[in-house]
N, C-alpha and C positions, 0 to 999 in steps of 0.2 A: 497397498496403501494408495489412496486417490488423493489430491490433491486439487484443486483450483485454482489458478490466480488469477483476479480482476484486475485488467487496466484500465487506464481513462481513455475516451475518444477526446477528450476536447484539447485543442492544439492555438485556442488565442489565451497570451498573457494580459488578461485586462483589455484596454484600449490604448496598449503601446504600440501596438502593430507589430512586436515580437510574435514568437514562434514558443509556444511550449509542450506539455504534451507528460509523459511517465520519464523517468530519469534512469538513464539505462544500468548505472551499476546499481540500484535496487529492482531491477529485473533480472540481469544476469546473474549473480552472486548468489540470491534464493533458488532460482531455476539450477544452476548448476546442482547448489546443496542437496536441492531434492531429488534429481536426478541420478544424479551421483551415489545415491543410498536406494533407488529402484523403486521410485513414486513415480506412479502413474500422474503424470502432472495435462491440465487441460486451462489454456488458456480461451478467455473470454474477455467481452466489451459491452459497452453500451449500443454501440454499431457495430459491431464484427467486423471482419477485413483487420486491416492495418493499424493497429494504434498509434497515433504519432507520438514519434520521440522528440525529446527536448535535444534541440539542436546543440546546447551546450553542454549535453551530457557526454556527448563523443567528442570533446576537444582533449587537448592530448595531456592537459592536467590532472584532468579524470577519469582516463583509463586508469583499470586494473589489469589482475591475469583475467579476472571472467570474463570482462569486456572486452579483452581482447579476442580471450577465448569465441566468445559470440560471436565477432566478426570475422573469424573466419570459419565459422558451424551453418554452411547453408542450410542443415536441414534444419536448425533452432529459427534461421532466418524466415524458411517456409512457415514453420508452425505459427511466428508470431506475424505473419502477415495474413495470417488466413484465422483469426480469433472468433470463435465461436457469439452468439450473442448471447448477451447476459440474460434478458427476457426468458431464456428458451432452459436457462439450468436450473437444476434443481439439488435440492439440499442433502437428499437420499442419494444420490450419487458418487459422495465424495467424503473423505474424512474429515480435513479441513479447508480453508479456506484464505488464503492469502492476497495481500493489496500492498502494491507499489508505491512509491509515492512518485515524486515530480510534482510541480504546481498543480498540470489539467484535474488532478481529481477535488480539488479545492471548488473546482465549479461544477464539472458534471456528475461527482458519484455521491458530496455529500446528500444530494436530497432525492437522490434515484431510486424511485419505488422499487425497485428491481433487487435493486443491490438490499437498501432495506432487508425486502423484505427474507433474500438467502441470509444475512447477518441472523436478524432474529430469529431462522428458522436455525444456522448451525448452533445458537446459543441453546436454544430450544430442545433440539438433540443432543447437549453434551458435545458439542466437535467447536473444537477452536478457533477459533478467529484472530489472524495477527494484520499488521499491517506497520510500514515503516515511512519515516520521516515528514509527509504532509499528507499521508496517508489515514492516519487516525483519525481524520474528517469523512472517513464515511461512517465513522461510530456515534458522531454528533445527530442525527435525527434515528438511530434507532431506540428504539424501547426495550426494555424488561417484560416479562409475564407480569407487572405490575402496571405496567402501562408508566413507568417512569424510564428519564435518560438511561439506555443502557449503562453509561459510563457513572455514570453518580455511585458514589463511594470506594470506586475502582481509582487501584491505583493505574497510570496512565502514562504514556509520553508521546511524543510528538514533535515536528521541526520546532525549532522554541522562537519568540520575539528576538532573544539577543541575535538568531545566526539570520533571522529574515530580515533585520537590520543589516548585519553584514554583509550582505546581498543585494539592498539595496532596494526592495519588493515589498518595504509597510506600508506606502502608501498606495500598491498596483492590485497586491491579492485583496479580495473581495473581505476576507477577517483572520483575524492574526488567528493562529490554531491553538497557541496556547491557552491563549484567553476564552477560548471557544469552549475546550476542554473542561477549565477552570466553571466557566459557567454554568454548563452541562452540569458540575457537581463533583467533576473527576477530580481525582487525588495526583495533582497534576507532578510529574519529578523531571526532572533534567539534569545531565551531566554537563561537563564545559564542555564548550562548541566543539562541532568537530568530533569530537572522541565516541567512541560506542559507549550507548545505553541501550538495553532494554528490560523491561519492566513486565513482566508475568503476573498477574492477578485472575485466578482461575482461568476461564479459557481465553481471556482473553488475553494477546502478544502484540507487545506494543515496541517499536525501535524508535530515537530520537532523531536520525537523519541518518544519509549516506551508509557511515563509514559503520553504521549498527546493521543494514542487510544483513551479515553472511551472520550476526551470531542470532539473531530476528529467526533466522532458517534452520538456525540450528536449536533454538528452542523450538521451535515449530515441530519438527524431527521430534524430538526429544517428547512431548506434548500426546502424538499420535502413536507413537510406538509405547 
């Protein structure tokens, strides 16, 4: 079993002059899962190299075991500094398809022809596509074989308004994702803050934030096997 997962290159929050970038317990916790059951896993970018992390994902609130785990896995630390570029993969290579979240992909992957266009080719193929917490923004500019929102009448989730309130970021990200979804035509659900949700409607695998990675990975698993 092959595996993919796209991270974001872009590392500005807005025009705050913060630092953002993928959120590292929803890079660790799927990577371990799939790892851990003997998936061929390949990470990629929009620019290859280094993805940056969000600086506040390694404060010591939000460590897990996997992120601790990661930090002391030089050789997970190699792979994910040297990420292949997105441009250059292809759909035939892999079974499914996985996306992180963190703010960055809010800017650079929802409208990345790139990504695009591997989403509607894994759709296309029957191979799964999941992605977690502000991550379901790269589902918002793909299409159907109809040439309609892929996500229209799929059920769906995503970081939601109430926890981007709680954070303090509705007025800095570019569009709430809930609403985004909503618009799109998705069948949009949420759990309370905080808590795992995720949401499977055909191939598509959706987690609400954070603390949904490992079970996001474990339907992923579940999905391809």
């Amino acid at each position: 079993m092959k595996v993919l997962i796209v991270l974001t290159s872009h590392d500005q929050l807005g025009d705050t002059g913060e630092k953002t970038g993928f959120w590292l317990e929803e890079f660790a916790s799927p990577y371990y899962r799939l790892v851990d059951a003997g998936v061929s896993v390949t990470l990629a970018s929009p620019q290859g190299g280094q993805p940056p992390l969000d600086p506040k994902s390694s404060a010591p609130d939000f460590q897990t075991d996997d992120t601790r785990r990661f930090e002391n896995d030089s050789a997970a630390q190699e792979r994910l500094a040297n990420t292949e570029k997105l441009a250059e993969m292809n759909v035939a290579d892999f079974d499914a398809v996985f996306y992180p979240g963190g703010h960055g992909p809010l800017w650079d992957l929802h409208g990345n022809e790139d990504s695009i266009r591997l989403i509607e080719g894994f759709i296309g193929a029957g191979k799964p596509v999941a992605a977690v917490c502000h991550a379901p923004a790269v589902l918002l500019k793909a299409k159907d074989e109809n040439g309609a929102p892929l996500v229209k009448g799929k059920r769906v989730t995503g970081f939601s308004n109430s926890e981007e309130a709680a954070v303090a970021l509705t007025d800095v990200v570019p569009y709430l994702l809930e609403d985004e979804l909503k618009q799109s035509g998705g069948a949009y659900e949420k759990g309370e803050d905080w808590h795992p949700l995720v949401v499977v409607d055909g191939l598509l695998i959706t987690g609400q934030n954070p603390a949904s990675s490992a079970a996001v990975a474990d339907a992923l698993l579940k999905a391809i096997k």
